[in-house]
Phi, psi and omega in degrees: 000143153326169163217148190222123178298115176230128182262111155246206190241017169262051178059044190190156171212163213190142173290175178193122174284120170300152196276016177215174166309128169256166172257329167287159188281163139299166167282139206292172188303299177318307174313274169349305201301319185298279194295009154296301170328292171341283168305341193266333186296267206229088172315293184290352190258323147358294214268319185311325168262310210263021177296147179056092165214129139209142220280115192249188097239153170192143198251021148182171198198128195215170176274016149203096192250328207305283197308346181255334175287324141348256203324309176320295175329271182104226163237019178318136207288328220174151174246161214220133213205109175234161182194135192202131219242137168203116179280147193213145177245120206279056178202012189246154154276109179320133186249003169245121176265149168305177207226066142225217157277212172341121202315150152291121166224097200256129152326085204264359184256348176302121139211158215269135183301154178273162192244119157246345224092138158277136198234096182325126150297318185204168178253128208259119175331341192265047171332294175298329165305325169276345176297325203264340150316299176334295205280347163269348189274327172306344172286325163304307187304291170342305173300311206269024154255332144314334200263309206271348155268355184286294171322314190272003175273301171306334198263337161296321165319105183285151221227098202264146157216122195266145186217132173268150143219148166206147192261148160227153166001310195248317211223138195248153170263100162274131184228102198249161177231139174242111166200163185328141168253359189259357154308326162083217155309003186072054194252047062352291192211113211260028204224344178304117143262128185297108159317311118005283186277358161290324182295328163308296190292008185268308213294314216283338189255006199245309196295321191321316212264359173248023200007059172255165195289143179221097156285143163303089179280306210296136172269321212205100030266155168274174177280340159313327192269279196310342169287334188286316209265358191218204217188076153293327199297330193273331199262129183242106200243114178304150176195128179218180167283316183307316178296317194289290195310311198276351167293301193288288186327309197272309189289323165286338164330275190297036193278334175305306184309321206234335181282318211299356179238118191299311222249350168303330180293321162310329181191025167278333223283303208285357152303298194290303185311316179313291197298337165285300181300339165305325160307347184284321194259143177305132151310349158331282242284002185239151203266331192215098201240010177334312202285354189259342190242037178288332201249349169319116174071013156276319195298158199244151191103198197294004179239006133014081209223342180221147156266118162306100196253091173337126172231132205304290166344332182284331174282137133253122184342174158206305178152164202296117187272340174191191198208077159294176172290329191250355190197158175261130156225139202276163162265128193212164195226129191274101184337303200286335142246346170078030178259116174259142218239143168260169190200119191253125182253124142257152180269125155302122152187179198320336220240323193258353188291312169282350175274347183271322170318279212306324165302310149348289195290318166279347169285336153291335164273311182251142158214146163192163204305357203218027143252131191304163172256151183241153182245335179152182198250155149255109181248039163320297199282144187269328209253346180234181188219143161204125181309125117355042209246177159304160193225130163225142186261024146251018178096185169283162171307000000 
């Protein structure tokens, strides 16, 4: 049996054997080393992303792959789609295997010898023996010098490598592909299928028949760039600015967190677009909707049952939802459950000091189904004041 990487929320993450053969993989080693580091680095921001997830890979995809990346989907409402290219010189350590049975693997201390004469010491009673001695060690030389121009050719050769992710509820998928880029179309080998666009003509027949949303997470290439290099077109792929913004906000916050590791970058995008964007779709639609009730009986009014004690530091920015004459309010994603919050700022002074009490007192006092619910205030700030509220993700009234 496989092994498949699972991420939970008790500070730890574990291999987990699947209860059938997979066609995925382990994760290359780096991949593995990193989010160890990672977890071991920042826990709560560790189990808060990559909690209930697990992490599949492969370095090719046929069709049959199909009937188990099925199951993996499951019935998850929407998928999280990220993508991302880069060229590597296969004499670099590769952060990827190639896209064979067997890693690239290139000789970087081989270098071909200079061909010289064999230069006689004495003269031997055995002529043909030294003749035919000559002539194998000149053969020897010969060969490794076909190899060592063969090697410095392989080492010029740039290496294009392409990687899919896509998050669902439960599980995230890496599909990475490696190839020659001076190869062209695979005029070598004409039996070669790009892993990448199979896995495509897999996504585009798979969404027709579950008909669901599939975002564009990937920031960087936009999608407009990545349509020219890949055969997208089959695919109806969400991409607005609000999904891009709440994406580069939270990823660039945490950028300390995340450039420091090369391979997050291959597939954290469509993890973070999932774990935000799930609040956007009803909780029907999840198998598992826990995450919708992290703040159930903390809002205030009668059904009131806890208090929360809120610390600013815990917010993070995602982006701005609207602008009034006396106040702003933002989109903040709360670090310590990844529970989203709208949060409204006002400015303290003489002039705004009784409108802000008198909201205070009503948002504390009254609930009802058709009024946001408030969780509390921040007063961090000498000059501002900011409300707690639900955040609905279908606009305003």
């Amino acid at each position: 049996m496989n092994q498949n990487l699972h991420f939970n929320n008790s500070n730890s993450f574990y291999p987990q054997l699947s209860g059938s053969p997979s066609k995925y993989s382990y994760l290359p080693n780096q991949f593995l080393s990193e989010i160890q580091y990672f977890h071991d680095k920042n826990k709560n921001l560790f189990n808060n992303l990559f909690g209930n997830i697990e992490i599949h890979y492969t370095d090719h995809f046929d069709s049959t792959f199909e009937k188990e990346t099925q199951s993996l989907f499951g019935k998850t409402p929407f998928l999280a789609f990220s993508f991302s290219k880069f060229t590597k010189q296969p004499f670099e350590k590769l952060l990827i295997q190639k896209q064979t049975d067997q890693s690239l693997t290139i000789d970087t201390t081989f270098h071909p010898s200079t061909s010289q004469a064999p230069v006689p010491q004495y003269e031997t009673q055995k002529g043909e023996e030294t003749q035919e001695s000559e002539e194998t060690q000149e053969s020897e030389e010969t060969q490794k010098g076909e190899e060592g121009q063969k090697n410095e050719k392989i080492k010029n050769e740039n290496y294009v490598v392409e990687v899919f992710s896509f998050c669902s509820e439960k599980h995230c998928i890496i599909i990475s592909s490696v190839k020659n880029d001076t190869q062209g179309n695979q005029t070598e080998n004409k039996q070669y299928k790009d892993p990448g666009n199979v896995f495509l003509g897999f996504l585009s027949k798979y969404q027709q028949e579950r008909r669901i949303p599939i975002l564009w997470s990937t920031t960087q290439p936009s999608f407009d760039e990545s349509r020219k290099e890949k055969n997208f077109s089959d695919i109806i792929f969400e991409n607005n600015h609000q999904i891009r913004d709440e994406i580069n906000a939270f990823y660039f916050e945490e950028a300390f967190n995340f450039t420091s590791f090369q391979t997050f970058s291959y597939y954290i995008f469509s993890i973070i677009c999932f774990k935000i964007r799930r609040f956007y779709f009803p909780s029907s639609l999840f198998e598992n909707s826990s995450f919708f009730e992290c703040f159930r009986g903390y809002e205030y009014g009668s059904t009131q049952k806890y208090k929360y004690s809120f610390n600013h530091t815990d917010f993070l920015f995602l982006r701005l939802l609207g602008v009034g004459s006396t106040s702003t309010t933002s989109l903040y994603i709360h670090i310590p459950t990844f529970y989203l919050f709208a949060i409204k700022k006002m400015k303290k002074s003489e002039y705004h000091f009784k409108l802000i009490e008198r909201e205070r007192s009503f948002y504390e006092q009254f609930s009802h189904p058709f009024i946001v619910n408030y969780y509390g205030s921040l007063n961090y700030s000498e000059d501002e004041v900011f409300f707690i509220l639900e955040f609905m993700s279908e606009g305003t009234l």
